[in-house]
N, C-alpha and C positions, 0 to 999 in steps of 0.2 A: 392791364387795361384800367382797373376799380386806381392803380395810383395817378396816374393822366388827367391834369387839370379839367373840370369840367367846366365851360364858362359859355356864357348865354352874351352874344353881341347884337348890339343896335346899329342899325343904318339909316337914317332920314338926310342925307345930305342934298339929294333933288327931289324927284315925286315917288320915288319908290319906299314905303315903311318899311324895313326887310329885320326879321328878327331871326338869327341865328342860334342854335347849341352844338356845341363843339364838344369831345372830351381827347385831349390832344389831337392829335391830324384825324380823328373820324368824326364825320360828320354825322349828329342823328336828328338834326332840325334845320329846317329854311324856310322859312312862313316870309311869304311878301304880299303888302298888297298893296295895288300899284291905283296912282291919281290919274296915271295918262290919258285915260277916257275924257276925263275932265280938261286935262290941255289941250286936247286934239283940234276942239273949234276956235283955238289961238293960235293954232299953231307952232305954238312952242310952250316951254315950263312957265306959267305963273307962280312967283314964287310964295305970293298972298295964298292962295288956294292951295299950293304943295303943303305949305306950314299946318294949316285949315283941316285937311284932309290926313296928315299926320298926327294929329291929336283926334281926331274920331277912331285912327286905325292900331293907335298904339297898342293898350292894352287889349283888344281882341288878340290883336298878333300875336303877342307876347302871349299869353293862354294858350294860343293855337300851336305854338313852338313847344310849347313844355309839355304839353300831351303829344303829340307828334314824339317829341324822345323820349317819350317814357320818363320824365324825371321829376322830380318836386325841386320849386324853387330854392328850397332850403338846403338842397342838396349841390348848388353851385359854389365854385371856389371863387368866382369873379364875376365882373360886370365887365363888359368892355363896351364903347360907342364909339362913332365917329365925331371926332372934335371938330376936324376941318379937313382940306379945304371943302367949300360947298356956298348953298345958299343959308345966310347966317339964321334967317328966321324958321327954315327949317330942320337948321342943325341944333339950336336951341331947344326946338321942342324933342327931340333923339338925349338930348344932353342930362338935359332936366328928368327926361322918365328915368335914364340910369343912376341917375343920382337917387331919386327917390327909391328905387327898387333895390340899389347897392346899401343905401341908409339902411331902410327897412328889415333888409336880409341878415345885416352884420359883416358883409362881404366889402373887398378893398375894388377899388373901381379905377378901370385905365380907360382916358381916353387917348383913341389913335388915330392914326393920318390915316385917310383915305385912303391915297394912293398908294400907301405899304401895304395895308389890306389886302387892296387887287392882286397885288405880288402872290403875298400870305397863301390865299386861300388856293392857291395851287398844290402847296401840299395837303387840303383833303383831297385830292383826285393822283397826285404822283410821288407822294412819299418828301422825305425834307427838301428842303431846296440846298441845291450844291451851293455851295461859296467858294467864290465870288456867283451870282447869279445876275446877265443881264436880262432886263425887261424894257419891254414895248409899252405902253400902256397908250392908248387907242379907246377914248369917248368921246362926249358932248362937251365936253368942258377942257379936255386935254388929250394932248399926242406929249406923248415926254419917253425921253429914253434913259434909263436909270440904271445903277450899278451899285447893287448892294453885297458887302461883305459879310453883314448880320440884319438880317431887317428888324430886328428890335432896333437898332443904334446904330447901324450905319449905312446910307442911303445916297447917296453921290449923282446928282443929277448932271449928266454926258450932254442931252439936248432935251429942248423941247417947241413949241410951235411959239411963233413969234406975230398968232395973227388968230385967223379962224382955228380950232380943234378940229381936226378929221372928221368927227359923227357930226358937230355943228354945220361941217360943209355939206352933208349926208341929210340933212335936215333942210337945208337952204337950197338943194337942187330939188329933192322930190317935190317942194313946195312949188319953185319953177312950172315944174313938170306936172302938178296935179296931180299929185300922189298921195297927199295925207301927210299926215304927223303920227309918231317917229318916223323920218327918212328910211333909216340904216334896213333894216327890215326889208321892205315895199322893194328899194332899189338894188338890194341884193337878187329878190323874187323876179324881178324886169330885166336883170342883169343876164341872170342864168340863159336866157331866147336872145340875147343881144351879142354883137360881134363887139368885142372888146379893142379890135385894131381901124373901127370903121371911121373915127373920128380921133386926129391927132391933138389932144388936150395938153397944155405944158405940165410940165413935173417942178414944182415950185423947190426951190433952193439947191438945185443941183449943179449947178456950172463948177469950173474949176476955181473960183476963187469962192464961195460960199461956206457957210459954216458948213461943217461937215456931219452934225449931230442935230441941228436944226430945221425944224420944216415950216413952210408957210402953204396954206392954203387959200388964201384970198384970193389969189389971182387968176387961180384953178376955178375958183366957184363963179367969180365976173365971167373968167374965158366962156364957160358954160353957160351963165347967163345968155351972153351977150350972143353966142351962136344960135341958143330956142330963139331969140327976139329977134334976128334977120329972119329966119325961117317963116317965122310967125308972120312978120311984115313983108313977106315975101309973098305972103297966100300960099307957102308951100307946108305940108302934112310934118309935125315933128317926128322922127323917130325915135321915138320914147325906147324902147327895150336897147340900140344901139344906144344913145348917150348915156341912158343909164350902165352899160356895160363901158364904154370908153371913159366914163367919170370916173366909172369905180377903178378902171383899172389904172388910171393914173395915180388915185390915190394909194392902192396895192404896192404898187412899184416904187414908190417912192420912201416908203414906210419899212419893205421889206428892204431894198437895198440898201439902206442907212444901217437898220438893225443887223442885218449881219456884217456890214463895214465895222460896225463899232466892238462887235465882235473879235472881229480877228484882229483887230487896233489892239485890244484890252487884250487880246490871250485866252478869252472867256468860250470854250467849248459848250456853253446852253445859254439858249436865248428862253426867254419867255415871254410869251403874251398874253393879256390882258386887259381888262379895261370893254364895255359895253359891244364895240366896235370889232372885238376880237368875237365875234359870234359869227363877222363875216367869214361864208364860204369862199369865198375869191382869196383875202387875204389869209385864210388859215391855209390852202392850195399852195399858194403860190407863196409863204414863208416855211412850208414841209418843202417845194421842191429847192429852194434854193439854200437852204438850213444843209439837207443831204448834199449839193455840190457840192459846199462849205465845208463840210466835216462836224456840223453843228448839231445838237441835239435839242429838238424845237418839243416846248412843254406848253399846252396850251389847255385851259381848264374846260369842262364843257360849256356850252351856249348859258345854260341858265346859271354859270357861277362866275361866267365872264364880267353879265352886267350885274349893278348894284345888288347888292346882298347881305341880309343879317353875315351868311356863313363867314365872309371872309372879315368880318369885323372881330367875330369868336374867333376866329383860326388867328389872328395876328392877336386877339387876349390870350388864349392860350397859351400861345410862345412867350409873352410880357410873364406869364405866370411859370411857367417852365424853366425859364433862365435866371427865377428871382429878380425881375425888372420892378424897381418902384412904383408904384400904386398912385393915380393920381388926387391931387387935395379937393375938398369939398366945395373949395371957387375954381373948380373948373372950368373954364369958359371958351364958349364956341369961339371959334377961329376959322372966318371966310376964305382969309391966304393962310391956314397954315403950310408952312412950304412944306418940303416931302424930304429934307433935313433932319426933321423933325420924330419919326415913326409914332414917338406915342410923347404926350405930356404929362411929366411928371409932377409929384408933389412933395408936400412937406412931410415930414413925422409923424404928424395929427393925421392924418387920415386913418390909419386905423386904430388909435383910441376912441375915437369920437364914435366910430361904429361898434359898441360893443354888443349890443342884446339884438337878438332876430324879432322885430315888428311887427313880421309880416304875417299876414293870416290868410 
């Protein structure tokens, strides 16, 4: 256990500050504190205010993390943070604290892609990940379906959304609907009282000539629109618990069917999901029952490691440190598109001359 990289990761990619400690696959920290309250009367993320509200919440966090594991800072082997993809104002200030905290400590610092993360952090809840390992990933900003043979270094993106993000559309009907911000939440909770076959919603990219790994949602979220607003102009009563059940369940269906298609395409016996969107009840149901037709082995992390999280930014440090992955350079710089190509960015030589003496007090 005492030889198991111990490393503390940063999350600020949206509104959530999330600070992780990891010491190999266990987890003994996840301190988040989240802006949401603050986007709720927008409606959605401000990315001014995310940044804003990341710099008041950083270093509490991070204090809050390291008492939480029992640990002293100077007892970490690493820094890890998210470089990209995200909002770049808010990833800067996640970027910038690791830098100062990796200087200060004497520690060599990776930053890494998001979306490997989400992958990542599944092994603190079910042990390494098989290789090859397919995932789902499922939030506000992406649907992508991915197939990685090392998630340090190698990541192969199979599909992803060519339009709205699945939680973005989750976000865009509750609104409709008068349901508040965050959607995903609210309309799973409406869902559960709702007949999920009462309204026939289209399934976006599915015909037989369509990409086969790609989804779109747009047309799904107008369908939905456009059906409240006769109703509405109709003088007739919405029924909010059925649409929210037949949204959701289109979105389910179309997500799970893909993912295990791509599955048995690739040879890959476990799927995984992740990503914010994978907290939904509908969707984690109904990719366990069609996983088991399949022959598939479905790994899906709990609700609270699903969305953004310190944890899984430490779990994908860890592994950079576990496998002797280079360390990234002190011009590390946030990356809005980093693709997911990418796991973690490396750097030069210098990086750990430069840091020799512990600063930190």
């Amino acid at each position: 256990m005492a030889d198991e990289p111990l490393v503390l990761g940063i999350e600020t990619s949206c509104d959530e500050t999330g600070v992780g400690i990891v010491r190999g696959t266990t987890l003994l920290a996840d301190a988040i504190a989240s802006s949401v309250d603050e986007h709720a009367r927008f409606g959605g993320v401000v990315p001014e205010v995310a940044s804003r509200a990341h710099l008041e919440a950083m270093v509490p966090t991070i204090g809050r993390a390291l008492k939480e594991a029992g640990v002293s800072a100077r007892d970490l082997d690493g820094v890890a943070v998210t470089a990209g993809p995200g909002l770049a104002g808010a990833l800067l200030v996640g970027v910038s604290a690791a830098k100062a905290y990796a200087y200060a400590l004497g520690k060599p610092l990776y930053g890494v892609n998001h979306l490997a993360s989400h992958i990542c952090v599944d092994q603190l809840e079910h042990g390494a990940l098989p290789e090859p390992t397919m995932a789902l990933l499922v939030s506000g900003g992406h649907s992508s379906l991915l197939l990685s043979s090392d998630i340090t270094s190698d990541v192969r993106p199979m599909g992803a959304t060519i339009d709205d993000a699945a939680g973005e559309a989750f976000d865009k009907i509750a609104r409709v609907l008068n349901l508040g911000f965050p959607g995903g939440p609210v309309i799973d909770r409406y869902a559960k009282e709702g007949d999920p076959s009462a309204i026939a919603f289209p399934r976006g990219l599915t015909g037989p000539r369509d990409p086969a790994y790609d989804f779109s949602f747009s047309g799904l979220k107008t369908a939905v629109a456009r059906w409240i607003e006769a109703k509405r102009a109709a003088g007739e009563e919405v029924p909010v618990r059925d649409v929210a059940a037949s949204f959701q369940e289109a979105v389910v269906d179309v997500l799970t069917r893909k993912a295990v298609r791509a599955c048995k395409d690739e040879g890959v016996d476990h799927l995984m999901i992740g990503g914010g969107v994978a907290a939904n009840s509908r969707l984690r149901a109904l990719a366990q029952e069609r996983c088991e037709a399949a022959g598939i082995r479905l790994r899906v992390p709990r609700p609270k490691l699903c969305t953004d999280n310190g944890a899984m930014v430490a779990a994908l440090g860890a592994e950079m440190v576990a496998r002797n992955r280079p360390a990234s350079s002190w011009d590390l710089s946030a990356d809005s598109s980093l693709p997911v190509t990418d796991p973690h960015v490396p750097g030069h030589d210098h990086v750990h001359e430069v840091s020799k003496e512990n600063l930190y007090s």
